[in-house]
C-alpha positions in Angstrom: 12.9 -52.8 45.2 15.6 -53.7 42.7 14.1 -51.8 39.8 14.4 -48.6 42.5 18.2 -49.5 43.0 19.3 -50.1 39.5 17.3 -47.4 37.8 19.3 -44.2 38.7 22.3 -46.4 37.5 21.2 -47.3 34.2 20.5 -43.6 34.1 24.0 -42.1 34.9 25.0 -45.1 32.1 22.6 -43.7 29.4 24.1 -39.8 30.8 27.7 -41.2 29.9 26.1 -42.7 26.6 24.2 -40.2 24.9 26.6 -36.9 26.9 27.2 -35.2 23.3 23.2 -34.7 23.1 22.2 -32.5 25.9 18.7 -32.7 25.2 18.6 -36.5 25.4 21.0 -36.7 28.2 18.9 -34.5 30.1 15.8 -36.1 29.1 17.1 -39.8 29.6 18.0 -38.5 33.3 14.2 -37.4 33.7 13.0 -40.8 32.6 15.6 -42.4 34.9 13.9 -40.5 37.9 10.4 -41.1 37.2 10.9 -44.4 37.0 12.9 -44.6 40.6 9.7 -42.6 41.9 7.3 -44.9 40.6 9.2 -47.8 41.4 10.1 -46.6 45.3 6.1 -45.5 45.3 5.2 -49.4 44.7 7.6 -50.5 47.2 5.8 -48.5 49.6 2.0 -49.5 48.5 3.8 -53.1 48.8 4.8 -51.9 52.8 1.5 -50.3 53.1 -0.5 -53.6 52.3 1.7 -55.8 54.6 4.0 -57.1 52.4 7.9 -58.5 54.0 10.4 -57.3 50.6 13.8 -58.5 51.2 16.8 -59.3 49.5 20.0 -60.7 50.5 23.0 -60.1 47.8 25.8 -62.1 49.7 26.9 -63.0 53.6 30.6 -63.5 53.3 31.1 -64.1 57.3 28.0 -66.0 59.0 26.4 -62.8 60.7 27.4 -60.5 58.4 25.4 -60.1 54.9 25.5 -57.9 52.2 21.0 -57.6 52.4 18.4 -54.9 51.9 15.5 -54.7 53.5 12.2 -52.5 53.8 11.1 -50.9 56.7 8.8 -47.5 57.5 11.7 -45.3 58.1 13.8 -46.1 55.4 10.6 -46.2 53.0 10.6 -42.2 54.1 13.9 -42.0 53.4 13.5 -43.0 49.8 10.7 -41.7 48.9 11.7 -38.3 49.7 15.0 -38.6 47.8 13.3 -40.4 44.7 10.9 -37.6 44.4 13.4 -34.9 44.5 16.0 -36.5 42.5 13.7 -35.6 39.3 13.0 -32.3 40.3 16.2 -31.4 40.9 17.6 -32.8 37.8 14.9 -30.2 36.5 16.2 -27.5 37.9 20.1 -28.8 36.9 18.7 -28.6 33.4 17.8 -25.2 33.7 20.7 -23.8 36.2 24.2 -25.4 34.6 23.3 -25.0 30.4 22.4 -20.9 32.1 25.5 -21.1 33.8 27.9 -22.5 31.7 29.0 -25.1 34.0 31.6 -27.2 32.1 31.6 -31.2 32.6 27.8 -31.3 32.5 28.1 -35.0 31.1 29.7 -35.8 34.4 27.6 -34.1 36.8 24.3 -35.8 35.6 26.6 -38.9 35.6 27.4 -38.5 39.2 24.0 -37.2 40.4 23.1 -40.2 38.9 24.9 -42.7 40.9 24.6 -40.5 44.1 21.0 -41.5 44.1 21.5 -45.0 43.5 23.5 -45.0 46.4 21.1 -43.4 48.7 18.7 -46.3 47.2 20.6 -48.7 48.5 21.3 -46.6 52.0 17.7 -46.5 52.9 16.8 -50.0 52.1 19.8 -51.2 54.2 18.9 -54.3 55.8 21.9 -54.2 58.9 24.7 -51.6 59.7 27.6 -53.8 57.5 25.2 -52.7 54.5 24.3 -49.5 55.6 28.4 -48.7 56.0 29.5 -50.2 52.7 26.7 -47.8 50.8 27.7 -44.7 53.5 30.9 -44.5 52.3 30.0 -44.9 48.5 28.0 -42.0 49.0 30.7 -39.8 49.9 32.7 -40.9 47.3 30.4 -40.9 44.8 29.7 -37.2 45.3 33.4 -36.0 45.7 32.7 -35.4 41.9 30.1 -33.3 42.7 32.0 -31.1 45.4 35.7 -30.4 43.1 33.1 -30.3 40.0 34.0 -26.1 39.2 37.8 -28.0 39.1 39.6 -25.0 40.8 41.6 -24.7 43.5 39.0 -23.6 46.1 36.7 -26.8 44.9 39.8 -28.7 45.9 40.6 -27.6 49.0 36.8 -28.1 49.7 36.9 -31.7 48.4 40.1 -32.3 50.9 38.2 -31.2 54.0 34.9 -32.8 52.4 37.3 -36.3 52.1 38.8 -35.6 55.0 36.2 -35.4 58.1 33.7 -37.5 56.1 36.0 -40.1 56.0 37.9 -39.7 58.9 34.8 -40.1 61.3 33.6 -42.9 59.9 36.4 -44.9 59.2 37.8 -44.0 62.8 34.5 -43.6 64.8 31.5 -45.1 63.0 33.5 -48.1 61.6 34.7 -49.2 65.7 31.0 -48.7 66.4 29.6 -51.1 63.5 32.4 -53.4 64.9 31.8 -52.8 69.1 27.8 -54.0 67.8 28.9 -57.0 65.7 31.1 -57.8 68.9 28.8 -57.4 71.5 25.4 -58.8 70.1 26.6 -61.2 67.0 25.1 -59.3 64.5 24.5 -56.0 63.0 21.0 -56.7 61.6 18.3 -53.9 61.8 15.7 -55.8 64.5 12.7 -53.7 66.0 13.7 -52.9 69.7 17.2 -53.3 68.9 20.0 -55.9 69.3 22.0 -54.5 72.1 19.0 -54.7 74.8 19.6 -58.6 75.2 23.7 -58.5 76.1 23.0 -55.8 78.6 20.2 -58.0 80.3 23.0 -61.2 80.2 25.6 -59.0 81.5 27.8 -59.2 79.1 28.3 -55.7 78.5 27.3 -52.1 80.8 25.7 -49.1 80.4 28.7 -46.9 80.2 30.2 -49.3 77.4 27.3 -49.1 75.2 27.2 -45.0 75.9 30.5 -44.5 74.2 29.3 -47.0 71.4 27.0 -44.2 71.2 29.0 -41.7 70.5 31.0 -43.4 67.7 28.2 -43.3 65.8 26.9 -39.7 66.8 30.5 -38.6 66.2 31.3 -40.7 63.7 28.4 -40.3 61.5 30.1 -36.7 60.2 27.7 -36.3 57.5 24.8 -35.4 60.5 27.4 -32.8 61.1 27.0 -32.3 64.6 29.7 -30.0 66.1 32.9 -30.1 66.1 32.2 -33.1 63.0 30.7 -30.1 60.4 33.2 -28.2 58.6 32.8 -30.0 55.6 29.2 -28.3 55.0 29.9 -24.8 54.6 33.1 -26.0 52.2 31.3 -27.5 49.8 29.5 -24.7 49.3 31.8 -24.3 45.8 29.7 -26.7 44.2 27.0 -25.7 42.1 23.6 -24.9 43.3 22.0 -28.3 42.4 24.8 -30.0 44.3 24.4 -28.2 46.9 20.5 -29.1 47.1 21.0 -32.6 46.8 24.1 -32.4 49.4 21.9 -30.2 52.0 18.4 -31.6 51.3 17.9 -34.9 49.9 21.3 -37.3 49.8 23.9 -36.8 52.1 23.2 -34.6 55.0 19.8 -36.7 55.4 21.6 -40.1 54.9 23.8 -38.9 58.4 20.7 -38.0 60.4 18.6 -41.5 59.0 21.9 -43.2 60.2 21.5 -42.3 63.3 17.9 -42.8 63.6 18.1 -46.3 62.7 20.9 -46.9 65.2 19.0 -45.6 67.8 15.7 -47.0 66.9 16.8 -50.2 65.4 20.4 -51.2 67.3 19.9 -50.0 70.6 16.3 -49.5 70.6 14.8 -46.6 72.2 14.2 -47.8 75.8 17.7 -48.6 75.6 19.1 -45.4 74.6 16.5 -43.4 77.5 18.1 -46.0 79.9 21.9 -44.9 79.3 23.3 -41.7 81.2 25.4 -40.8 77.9 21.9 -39.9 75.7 21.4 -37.0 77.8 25.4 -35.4 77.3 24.7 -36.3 73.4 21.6 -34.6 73.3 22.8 -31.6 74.9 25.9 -31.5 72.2 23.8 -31.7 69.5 21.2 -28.9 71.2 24.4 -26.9 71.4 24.5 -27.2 67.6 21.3 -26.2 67.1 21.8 -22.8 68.6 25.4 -22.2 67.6 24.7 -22.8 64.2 21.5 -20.8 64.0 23.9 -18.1 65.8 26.5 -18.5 63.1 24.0 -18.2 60.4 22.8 -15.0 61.5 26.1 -13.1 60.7 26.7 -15.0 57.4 26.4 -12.7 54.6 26.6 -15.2 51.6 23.5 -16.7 51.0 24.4 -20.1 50.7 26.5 -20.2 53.6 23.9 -18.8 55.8 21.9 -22.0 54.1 24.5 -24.2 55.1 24.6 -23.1 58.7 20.8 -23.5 58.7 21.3 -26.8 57.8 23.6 -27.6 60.4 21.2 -26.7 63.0 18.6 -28.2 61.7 20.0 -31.5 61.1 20.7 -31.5 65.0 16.9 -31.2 65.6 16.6 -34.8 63.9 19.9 -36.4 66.0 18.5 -34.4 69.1 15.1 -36.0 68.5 16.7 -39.4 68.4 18.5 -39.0 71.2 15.5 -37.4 73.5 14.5 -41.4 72.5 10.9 -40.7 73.1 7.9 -41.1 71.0 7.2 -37.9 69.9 11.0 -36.9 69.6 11.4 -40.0 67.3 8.4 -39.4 65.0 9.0 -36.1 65.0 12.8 -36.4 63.6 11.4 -38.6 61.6 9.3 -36.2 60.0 11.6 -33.4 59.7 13.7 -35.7 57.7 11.1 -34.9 55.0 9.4 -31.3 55.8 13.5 -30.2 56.1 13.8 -31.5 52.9 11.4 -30.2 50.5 11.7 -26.5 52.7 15.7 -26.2 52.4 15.7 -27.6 49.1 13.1 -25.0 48.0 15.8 -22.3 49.8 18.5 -23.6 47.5 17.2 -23.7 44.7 16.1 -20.0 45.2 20.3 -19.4 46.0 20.9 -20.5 42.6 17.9 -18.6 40.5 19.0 -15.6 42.3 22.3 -16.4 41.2 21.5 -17.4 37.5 19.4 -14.1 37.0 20.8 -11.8 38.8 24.7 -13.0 39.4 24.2 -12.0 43.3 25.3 -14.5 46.3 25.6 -11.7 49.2 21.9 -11.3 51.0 23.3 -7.3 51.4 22.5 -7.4 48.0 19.0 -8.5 47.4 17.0 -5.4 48.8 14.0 -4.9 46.0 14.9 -8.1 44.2 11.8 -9.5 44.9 9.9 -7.3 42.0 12.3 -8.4 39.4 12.0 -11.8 40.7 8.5 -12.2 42.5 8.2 -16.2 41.9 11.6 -16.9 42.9 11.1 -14.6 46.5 7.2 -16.2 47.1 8.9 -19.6 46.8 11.4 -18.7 49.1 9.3 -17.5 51.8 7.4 -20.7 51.6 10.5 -22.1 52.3 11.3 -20.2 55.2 8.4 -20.5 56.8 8.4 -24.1 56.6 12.4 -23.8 57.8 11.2 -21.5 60.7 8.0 -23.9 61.7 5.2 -21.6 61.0 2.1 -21.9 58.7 0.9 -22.6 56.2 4.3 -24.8 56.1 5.1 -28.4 56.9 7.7 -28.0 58.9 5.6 -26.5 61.5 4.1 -30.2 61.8 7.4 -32.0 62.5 9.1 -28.8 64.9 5.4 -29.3 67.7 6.2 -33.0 67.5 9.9 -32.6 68.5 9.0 -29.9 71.0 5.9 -32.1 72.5 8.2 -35.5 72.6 11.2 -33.3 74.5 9.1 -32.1 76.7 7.4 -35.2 77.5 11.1 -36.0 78.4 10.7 -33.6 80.8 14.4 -32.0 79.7 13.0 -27.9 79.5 16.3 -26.7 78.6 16.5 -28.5 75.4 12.7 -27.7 74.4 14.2 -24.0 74.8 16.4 -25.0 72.3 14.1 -25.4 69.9 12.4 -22.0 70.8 15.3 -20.3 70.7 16.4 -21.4 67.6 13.0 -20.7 66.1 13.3 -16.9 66.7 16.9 -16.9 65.2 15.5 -18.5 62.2 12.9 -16.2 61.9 16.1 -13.2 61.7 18.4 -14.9 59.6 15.3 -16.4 56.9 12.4 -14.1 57.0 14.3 -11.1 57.0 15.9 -12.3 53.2 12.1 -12.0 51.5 11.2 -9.0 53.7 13.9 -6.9 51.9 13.6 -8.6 48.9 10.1 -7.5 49.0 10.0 -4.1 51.1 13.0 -2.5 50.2 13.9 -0.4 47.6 16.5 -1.4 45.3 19.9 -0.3 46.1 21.3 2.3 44.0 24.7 1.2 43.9 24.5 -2.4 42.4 24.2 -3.3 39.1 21.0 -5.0 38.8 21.8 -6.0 34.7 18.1 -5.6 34.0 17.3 -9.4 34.4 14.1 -10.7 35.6 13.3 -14.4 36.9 15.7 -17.3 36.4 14.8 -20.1 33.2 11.6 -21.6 33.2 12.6 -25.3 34.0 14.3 -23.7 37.5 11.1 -21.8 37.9 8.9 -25.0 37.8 11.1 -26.7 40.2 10.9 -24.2 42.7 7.2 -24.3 42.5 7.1 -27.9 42.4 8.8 -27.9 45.5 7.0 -25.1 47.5 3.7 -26.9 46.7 5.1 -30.1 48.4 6.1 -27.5 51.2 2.9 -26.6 51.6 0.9 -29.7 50.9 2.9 -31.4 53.8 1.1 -28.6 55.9 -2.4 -29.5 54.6 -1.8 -33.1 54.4 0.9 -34.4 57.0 -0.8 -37.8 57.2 1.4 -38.8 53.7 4.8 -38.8 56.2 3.2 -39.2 59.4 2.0 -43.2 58.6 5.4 -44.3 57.9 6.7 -42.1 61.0 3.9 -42.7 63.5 5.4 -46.4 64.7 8.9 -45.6 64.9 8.7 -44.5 68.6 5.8 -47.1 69.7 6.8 -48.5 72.9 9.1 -45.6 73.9 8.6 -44.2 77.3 7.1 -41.0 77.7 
């Protein structure tokens, strides 16, 4: 486990180091994310056979410890980030030198330390931990957001700073604090810490429902509505920043904070037992449909990506809130289907924009012959987005549909359908006229073909994994499958 949290450090070090030799740089960065994939992969073979891997870096105040710890849903967690991180730096290689980003030293520097971050995030041991390495995330990808240095990646980074710290410093901070208060300690226990002070009395129901939503609220990087403005603003960031924001580091370390509050904190009984699980859920299945909505007239690719993002990291938090065994796997799940689809969207943004210097989905009628593996990749990604075959995602959308249901709540397993069909306008339709249209007359189409090669072999690289979580859903579903054990049905 330490190797897995030092290595992407020592990388962005070597990045700094050796910045006036790309090729080394770049190469070094590789090497730094192999080695945090192999070393994450043996963590989890350790898990797998049994093993208790713990490690407690300091406890200042009795109760309160500075620790890291492995578990099944953090192991997901990592893994999935671990073996992106490497394939996105792939596709950076390709994307910013074709660009002509400036400050390319920093970026790998940054992307670097991002992901030894999100190390530490998953293998959080209790919520002080957790906190301490949520916030060094944001602020270790600021960077990333104001990297273009203008004034639009500025303002972006203000409202980025702003609601990302705002919510958890006003909201998610009071809830770490409320738990520490009310059970002792803020330590990461199967079935939760808060069950045993509601049994004693020494707290109610409708207390522990707003502690509920300070961390719903007040985990702003889950970006349930009105908490997601930052999302679509840091859009200005380039292409690989926005796939590690939207797909692998922080939009998934909001949702996995919520998980492990609700499974871990309050457990999930708990949370099916308190009145205030059903008004969350039905915020965050408002986001699912009113971001799916928004997407839809979003003519800007990666906007319309953003949105989708939105909504679907509201499936996950509406999941964990539906609290019961099928809900939780199944946002457990999506944390990793969601990732390899959207990331494989993204990434299909920024070839388009590489090769053909288009961002507007108006504009992309007939691309898909100039750029055929760029548009098959993205389809796999849609589908996997949308929930259909042969796509992952499809596995993780029937388990949150088949746990809601079991809830017996209808109108939120509409939800889900309804947003389904939206994403089937808004996505399909982008390879359909890429495919079946003819190319518009009226836009200069600069004769390119497909983006470089290293952006290429990421995008296939993710699209298999797509796919290969279809044929093989058993590599998540073990680590997923005893999250919601013991959950009423």
């Amino acid at each position: 486990m330490l190797v897995a949290l030092i290595a992407p450090f020592v990388g962005a070090i070597l990045a700094v180091l050796f910045g006036r030799w790309p090729n080394v740089r770049e190469g070094l960065s590789l090497v730094s994310g192999g080695i945090t994939f192999l070393a994450v992969t043996q963590v989890a073979m350790a898990l797998h056979a049994g093993e208790q891997i713990a490690l407690t870096v300091l406890e200042p105040v009795a109760g309160l410890r500075l620790a890291f710890d492995v578990e099944p849903l953090g192991m997901l967690f990592a893994l999935v980030a671990s073996l992106l991180w490497p394939v996105t730096t792939l596709y950076a290689m390709g994307y910013m030198r074709e660009h002509h980003e400036k400050n390319q030293t920093r970026f790998f520097c940054f992307f670097a330390i991002s992901i030894s971050v999100v190390m530490a995030l998953a293998f959080s041991a209790n919520l002080a931990t957790l906190f301490v390495c949520y916030e060094a995330l944001t602020l270790a990808t600021f960077p990333l957001v104001t990297h273009a240095n203008d004034r639009s990646a500025w303002r972006a980074g203000r409202v980025y700073l702003g609601i990302l710290m705002g919510t958890s410093i006003g909201l998610l901070l009071l809830g770490c604090v409320a738990v520490y208060g009310i059970a002792g300690t803020t330590d990461f226990t199967t079935g939760g810490v808060l069950t045993g002070p509601l049994s004693d009395g020494k707290v109610s129901k409708a207390t522990l429902g707003v502690v509920l939503g300070l961390f719903v609220f007040g985990t702003g990087k889950a970006a349930v509505m009105p908490m997601h403005r930052w999302l679509p603003n840091a859009m200005v960031a380039p292409t690989p920043v926005s796939a590690l924001l939207h797909a692998v580091a922080v939009v998934k370390a909001g949702v996995f904070t919520i998980l492990k509050v609700v499974i871990y904190i309050f457990g999930i009984d708990l949370v099916r037992d308190l009145d205030a699980h059903t008004v969350l859920a039905y915020v965050a299945g408002f986001t699912v449909v009113a971001a799916s909505v928004i997407a839809m007239g979003k003519d800007n690719l990666k906007e319309r990506l953003a949105y989708s993002t939105i909504g679907q990291l509201s499936y996950i938090v509406l999941g964990a809130l539906v609290a019961t065994q099928g809900s939780v796997e199944g946002a457990g799940m999506h944390i990793a289907t969601h990732a390899a689809g959207k990331i494989t969207l993204f990434f299909g943004a920024g070839a388009i924009l590489v090769a053909a210097h288009k961002k507007n989905v108006s504009e992309l009628d007939g691309i898909g012959k100039r750029m055929p593996i760029t548009m098959a990749c993205f389809l796999v990604g849609s589908l996997s987005i949308i929930g259909l075959p042969p796509a992952g995602g499809m596995w993780s959308k029937l388990l949150l549909v088949e746990g809601t249901a079991a809830s017996g709540d209808w109108l939120l397993v509409g939800t889900f359908l309804v947003s389904s069909l939206l994403n089937i306008v808004y996505l399909l339709s982008i390879p359909m006229r890429a495919f079946l249209r003819p190319e518009r007359a009226d836009i200069d189409h600069h004769g390119h073909g497909e983006a470089p090669l290293s952006c290429r072999i990421a995008m296939v690289t993710t699209a298999t994994l797509t796919f290969l979580l279809f044929v093989r859903p058993d590599l998540v579903y073990y680590l997923v499958q005893s999250l919601g054990q013991g959950a009423s049905s």
